[in-house]
N, C-alpha and C positions, 0 to 999 in steps of 0.2 A: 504494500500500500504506500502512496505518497503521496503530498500535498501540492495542489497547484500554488502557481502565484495568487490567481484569486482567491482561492482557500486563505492560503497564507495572508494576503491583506484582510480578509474578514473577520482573521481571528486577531490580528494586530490591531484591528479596530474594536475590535468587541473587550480586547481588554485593556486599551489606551484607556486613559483619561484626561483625551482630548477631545477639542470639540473639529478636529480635522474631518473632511470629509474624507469615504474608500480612495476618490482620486486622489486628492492629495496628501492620503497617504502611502498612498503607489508611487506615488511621484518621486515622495520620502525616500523611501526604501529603495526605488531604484537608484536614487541619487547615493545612497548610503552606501548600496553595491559597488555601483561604479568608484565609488574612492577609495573602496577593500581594495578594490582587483588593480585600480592604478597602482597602492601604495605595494603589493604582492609583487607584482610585475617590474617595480623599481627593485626590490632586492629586500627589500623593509618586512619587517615582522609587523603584522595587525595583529595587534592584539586586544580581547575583548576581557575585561574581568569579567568572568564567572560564566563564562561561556568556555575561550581558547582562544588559538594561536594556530594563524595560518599563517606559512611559507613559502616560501621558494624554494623549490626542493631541484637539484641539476642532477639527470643521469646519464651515467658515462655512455658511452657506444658498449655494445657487446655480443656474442654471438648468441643467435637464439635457433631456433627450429620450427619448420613449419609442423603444425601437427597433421594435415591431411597426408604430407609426403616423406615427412622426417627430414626433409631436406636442411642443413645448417644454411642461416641465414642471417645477415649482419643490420644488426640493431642499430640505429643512426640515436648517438647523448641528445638528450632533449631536456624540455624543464616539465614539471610537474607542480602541482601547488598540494602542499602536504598540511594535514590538521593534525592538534594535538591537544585534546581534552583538556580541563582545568579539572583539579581535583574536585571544586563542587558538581563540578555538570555528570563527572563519572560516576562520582558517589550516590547523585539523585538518580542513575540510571536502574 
């Protein structure tokens, strides 16, 4: 199961206490997003108290396998954006 963005704005609205409207709290949230994924993207740690900490995570080149043929096949280092829990958020898990 997963939540949409609209899901997700409904429920950001239903337990703000604000008097924003669903758009302009999408609007929020997408603005919110967008400066996560710039500041990840510069090299920066986002970090959220009581949520986590998302990264830039860099992988090397390496050799892998296709699995329909077995064939050895070369991995081209790419970047990755990696999360890592805060001890409340795992704890409430």
């Amino acid at each position: 199961m997963s939540m949409t963005k609209k899901e997700f704005i409904d429920a950001v609205a239903k337990e703000s206490k604000s008097d924003a409207s669903k758009k302009e709290l999408g609007e929020i949230l997408d603005a919110a997003f967008d400066t996560m994924k710039k500041a990840v993207k510069k090299g920066e740690k986002f970090i959220y108290p009581g949520f986590g900490i998302f990264t830039l995570r860099k992988r090397k080149a390496r050799t892998g396998r296709n699995p329909r043929t077995g064939e050895e096949i070369k991995i081209k280092a790419n970047k990755t954006v990696g999360f890592k829990p805060s001890a409340a958020f795992k704890s409430s898990l």
